[in-house]
N, CA, C and O atoms as a GROMACS GRO file, in nm:
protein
  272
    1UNK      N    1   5.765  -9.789   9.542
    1UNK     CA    2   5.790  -9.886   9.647
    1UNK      C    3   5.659  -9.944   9.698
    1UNK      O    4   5.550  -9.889   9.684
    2UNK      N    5   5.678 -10.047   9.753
    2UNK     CA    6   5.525 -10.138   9.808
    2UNK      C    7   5.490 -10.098   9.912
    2UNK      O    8   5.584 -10.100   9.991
    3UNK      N    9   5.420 -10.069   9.946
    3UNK     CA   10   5.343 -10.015  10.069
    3UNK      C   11   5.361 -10.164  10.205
    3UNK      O   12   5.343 -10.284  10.185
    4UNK      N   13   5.392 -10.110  10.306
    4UNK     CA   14   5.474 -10.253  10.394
    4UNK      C   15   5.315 -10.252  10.478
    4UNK      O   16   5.260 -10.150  10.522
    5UNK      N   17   5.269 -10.371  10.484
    5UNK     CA   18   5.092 -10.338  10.563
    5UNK      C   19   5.156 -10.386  10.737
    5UNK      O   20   5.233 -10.470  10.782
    6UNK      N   21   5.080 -10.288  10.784
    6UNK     CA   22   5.092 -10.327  10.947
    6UNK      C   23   5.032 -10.449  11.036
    6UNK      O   24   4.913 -10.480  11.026
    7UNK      N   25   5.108 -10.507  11.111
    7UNK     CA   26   5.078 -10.616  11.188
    7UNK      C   27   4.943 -10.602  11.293
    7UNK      O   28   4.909 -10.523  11.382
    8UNK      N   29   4.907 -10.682  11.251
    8UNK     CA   30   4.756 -10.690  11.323
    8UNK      C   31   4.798 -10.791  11.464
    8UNK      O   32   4.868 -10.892  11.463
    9UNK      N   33   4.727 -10.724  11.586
    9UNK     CA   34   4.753 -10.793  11.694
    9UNK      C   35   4.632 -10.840  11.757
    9UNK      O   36   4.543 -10.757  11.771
   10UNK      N   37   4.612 -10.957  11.798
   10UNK     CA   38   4.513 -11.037  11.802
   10UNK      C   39   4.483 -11.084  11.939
   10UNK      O   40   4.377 -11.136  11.974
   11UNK      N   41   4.605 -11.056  12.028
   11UNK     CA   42   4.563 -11.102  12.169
   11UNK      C   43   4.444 -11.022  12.265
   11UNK      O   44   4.419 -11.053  12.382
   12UNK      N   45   4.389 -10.931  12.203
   12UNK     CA   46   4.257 -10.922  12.297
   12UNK      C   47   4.161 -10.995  12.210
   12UNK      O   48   4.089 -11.055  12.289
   13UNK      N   49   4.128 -11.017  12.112
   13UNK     CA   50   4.037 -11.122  12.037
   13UNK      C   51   4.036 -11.231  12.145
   13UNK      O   52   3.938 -11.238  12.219
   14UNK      N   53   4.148 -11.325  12.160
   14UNK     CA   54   4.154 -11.442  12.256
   14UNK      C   55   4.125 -11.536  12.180
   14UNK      O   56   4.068 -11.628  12.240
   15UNK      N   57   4.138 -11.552  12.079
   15UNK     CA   58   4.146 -11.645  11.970
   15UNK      C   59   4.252 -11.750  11.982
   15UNK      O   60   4.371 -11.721  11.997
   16UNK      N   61   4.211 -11.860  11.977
   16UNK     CA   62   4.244 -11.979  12.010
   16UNK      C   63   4.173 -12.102  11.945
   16UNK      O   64   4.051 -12.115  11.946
   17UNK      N   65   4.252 -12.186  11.892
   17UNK     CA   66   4.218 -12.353  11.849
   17UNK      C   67   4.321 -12.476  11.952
   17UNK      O   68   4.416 -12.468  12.030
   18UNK      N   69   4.232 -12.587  11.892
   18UNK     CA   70   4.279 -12.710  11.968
   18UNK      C   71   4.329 -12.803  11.837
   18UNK      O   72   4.247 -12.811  11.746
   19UNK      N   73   4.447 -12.868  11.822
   19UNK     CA   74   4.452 -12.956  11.715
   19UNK      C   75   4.569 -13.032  11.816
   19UNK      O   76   4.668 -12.977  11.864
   20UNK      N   77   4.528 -13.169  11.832
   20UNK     CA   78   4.595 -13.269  11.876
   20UNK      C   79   4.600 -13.279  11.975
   20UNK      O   80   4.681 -13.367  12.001
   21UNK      N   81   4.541 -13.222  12.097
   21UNK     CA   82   4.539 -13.223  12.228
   21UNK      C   83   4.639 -13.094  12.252
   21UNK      O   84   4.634 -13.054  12.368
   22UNK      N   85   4.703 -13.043  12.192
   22UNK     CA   86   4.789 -12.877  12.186
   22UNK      C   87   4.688 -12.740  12.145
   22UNK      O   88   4.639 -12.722  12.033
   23UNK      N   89   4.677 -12.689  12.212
   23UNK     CA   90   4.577 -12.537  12.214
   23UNK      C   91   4.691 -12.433  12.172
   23UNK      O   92   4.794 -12.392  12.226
   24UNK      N   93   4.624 -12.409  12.048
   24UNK     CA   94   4.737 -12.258  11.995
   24UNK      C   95   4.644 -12.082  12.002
   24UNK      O   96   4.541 -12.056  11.939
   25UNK      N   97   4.699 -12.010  12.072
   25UNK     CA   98   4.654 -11.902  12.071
   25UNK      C   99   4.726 -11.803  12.006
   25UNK      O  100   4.847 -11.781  12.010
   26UNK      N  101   4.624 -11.735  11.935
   26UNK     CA  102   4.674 -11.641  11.821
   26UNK      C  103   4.726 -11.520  11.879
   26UNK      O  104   4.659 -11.478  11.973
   27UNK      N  105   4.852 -11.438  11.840
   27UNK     CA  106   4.926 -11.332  11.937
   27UNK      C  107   4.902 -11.200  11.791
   27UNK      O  108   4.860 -11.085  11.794
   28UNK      N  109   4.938 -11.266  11.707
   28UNK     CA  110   4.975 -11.127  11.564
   28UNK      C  111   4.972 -11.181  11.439
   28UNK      O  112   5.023 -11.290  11.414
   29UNK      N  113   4.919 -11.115  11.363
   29UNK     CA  114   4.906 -11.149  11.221
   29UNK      C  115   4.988 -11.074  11.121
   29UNK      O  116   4.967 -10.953  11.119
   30UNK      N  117   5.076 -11.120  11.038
   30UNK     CA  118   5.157 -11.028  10.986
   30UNK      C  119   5.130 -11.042  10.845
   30UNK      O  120   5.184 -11.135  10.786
   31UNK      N  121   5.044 -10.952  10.774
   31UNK     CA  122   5.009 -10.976  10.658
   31UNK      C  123   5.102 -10.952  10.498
   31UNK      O  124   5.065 -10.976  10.384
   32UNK      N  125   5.250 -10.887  10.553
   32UNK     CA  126   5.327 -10.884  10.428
   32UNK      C  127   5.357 -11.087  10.409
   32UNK      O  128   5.337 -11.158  10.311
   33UNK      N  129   5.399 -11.117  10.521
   33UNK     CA  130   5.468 -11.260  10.484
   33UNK      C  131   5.341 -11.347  10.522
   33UNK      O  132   5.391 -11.459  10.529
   34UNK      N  133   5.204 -11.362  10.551
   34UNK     CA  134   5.092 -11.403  10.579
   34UNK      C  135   5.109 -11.541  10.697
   34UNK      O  136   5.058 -11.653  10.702
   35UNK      N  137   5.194 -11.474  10.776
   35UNK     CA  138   5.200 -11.582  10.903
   35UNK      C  139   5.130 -11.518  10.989
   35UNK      O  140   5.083 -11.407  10.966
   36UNK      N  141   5.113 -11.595  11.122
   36UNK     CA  142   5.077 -11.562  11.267
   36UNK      C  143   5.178 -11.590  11.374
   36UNK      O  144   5.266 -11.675  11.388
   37UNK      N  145   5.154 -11.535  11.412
   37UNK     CA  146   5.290 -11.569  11.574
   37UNK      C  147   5.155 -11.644  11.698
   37UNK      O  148   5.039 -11.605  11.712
   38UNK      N  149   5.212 -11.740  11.757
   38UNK     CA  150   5.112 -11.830  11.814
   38UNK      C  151   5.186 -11.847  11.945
   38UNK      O  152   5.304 -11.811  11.943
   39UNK      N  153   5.127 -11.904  12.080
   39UNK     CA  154   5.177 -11.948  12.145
   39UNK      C  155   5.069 -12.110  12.143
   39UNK      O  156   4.953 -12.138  12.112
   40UNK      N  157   5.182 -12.179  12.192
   40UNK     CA  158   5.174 -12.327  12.212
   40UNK      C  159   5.121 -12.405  12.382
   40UNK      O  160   5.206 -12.436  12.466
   41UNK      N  161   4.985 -12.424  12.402
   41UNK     CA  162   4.980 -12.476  12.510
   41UNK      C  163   4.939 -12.647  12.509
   41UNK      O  164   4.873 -12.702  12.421
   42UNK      N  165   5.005 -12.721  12.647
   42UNK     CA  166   4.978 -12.815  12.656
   42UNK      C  167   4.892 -12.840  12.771
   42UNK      O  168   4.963 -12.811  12.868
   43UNK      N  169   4.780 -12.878  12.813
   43UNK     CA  170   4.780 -12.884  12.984
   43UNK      C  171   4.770 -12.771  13.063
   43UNK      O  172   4.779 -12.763  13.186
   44UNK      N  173   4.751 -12.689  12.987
   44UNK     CA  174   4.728 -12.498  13.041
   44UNK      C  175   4.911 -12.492  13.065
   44UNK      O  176   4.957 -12.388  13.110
   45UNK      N  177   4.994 -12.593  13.037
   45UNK     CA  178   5.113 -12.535  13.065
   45UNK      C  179   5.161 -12.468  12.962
   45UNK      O  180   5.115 -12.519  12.859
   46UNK      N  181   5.244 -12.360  12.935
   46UNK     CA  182   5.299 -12.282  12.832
   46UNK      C  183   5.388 -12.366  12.735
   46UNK      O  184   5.481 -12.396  12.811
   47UNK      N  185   5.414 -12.414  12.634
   47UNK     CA  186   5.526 -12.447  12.542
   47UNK      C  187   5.662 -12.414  12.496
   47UNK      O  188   5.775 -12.456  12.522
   48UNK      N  189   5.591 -12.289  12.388
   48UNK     CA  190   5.681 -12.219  12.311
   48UNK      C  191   5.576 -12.093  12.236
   48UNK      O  192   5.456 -12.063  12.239
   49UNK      N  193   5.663 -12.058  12.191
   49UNK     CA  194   5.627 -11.916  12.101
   49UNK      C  195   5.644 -11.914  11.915
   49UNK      O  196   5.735 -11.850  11.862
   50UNK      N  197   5.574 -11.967  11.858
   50UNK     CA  198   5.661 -11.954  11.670
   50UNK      C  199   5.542 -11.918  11.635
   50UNK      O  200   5.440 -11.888  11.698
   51UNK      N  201   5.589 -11.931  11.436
   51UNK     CA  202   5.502 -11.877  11.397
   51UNK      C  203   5.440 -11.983  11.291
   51UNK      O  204   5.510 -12.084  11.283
   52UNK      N  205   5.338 -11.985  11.216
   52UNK     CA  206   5.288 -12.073  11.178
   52UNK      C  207   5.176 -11.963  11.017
   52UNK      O  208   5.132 -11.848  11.022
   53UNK      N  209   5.172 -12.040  10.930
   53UNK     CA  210   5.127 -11.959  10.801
   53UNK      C  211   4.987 -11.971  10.840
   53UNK      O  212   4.920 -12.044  10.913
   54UNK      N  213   4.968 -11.870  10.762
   54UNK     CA  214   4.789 -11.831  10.766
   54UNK      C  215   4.699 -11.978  10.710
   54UNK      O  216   4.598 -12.017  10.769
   55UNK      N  217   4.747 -12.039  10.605
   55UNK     CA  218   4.715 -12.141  10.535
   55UNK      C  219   4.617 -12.213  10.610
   55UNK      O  220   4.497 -12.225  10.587
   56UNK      N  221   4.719 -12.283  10.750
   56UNK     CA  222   4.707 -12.402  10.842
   56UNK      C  223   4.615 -12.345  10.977
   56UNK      O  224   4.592 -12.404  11.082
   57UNK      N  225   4.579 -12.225  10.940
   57UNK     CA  226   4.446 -12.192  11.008
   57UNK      C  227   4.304 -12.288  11.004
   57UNK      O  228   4.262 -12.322  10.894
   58UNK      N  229   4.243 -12.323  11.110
   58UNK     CA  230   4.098 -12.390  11.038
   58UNK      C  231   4.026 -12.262  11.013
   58UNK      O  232   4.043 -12.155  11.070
   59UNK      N  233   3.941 -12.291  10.916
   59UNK     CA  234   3.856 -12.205  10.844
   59UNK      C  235   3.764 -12.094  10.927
   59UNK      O  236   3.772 -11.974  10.898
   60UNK      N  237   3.694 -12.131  11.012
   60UNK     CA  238   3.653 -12.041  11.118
   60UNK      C  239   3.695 -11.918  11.156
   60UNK      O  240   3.643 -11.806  11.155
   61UNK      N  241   3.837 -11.975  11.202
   61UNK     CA  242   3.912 -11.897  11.249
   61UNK      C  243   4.001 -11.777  11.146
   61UNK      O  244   4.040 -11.670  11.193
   62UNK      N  245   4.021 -11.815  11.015
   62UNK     CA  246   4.063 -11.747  10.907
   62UNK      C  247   3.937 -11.631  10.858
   62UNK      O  248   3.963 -11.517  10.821
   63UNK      N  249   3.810 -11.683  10.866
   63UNK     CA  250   3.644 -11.593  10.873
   63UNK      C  251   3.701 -11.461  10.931
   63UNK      O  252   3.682 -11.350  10.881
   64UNK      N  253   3.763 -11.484  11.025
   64UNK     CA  254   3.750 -11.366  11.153
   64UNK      C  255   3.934 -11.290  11.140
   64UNK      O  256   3.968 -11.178  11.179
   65UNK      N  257   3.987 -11.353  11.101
   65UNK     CA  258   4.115 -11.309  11.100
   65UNK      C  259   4.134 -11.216  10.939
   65UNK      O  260   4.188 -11.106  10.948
   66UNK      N  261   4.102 -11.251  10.838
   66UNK     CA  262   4.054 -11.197  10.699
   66UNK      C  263   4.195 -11.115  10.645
   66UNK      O  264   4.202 -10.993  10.660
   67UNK      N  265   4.278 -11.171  10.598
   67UNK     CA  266   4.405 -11.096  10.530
   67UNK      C  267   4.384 -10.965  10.456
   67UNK      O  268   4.482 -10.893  10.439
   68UNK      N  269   4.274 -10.930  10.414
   68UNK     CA  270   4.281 -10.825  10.294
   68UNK      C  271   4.249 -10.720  10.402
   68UNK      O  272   4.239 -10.601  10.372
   0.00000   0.00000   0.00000
């Protein structure tokens, strides 16, 4: 059987980007299905909560996050 890898949690990092005037902060990294769980801010106001693939990370931020 495959070994199931454990979710990496990222909210004391405080890791955060800006793309489009929307600030996404990184909550967990789940490296079997290689998404992140994000929250969505506009305006310092709160959004929503989803998740979004490792892919559509900017590069920086993927440096420090590192799947393997």
């Amino acid at each position: 059987m495959a070994k199931k890898k454990k979710v990496i949690e990222l909210t004391q990092k405080n890791l955060e980007f800006t793309e489009n005037g929307i600030t996404y902060k990184l909550i967990r990294f789940k490296p079997d299905t290689m998404t992140l769980d994000v929250i969505r801010y506009e305006d310092k106001n709160r959004l929503d909560e989803f998740s979004i693939p490792f892919a559509h990370l900017p590069k920086s931020l993927k440096k420090i996050v590192k799947p393997n």
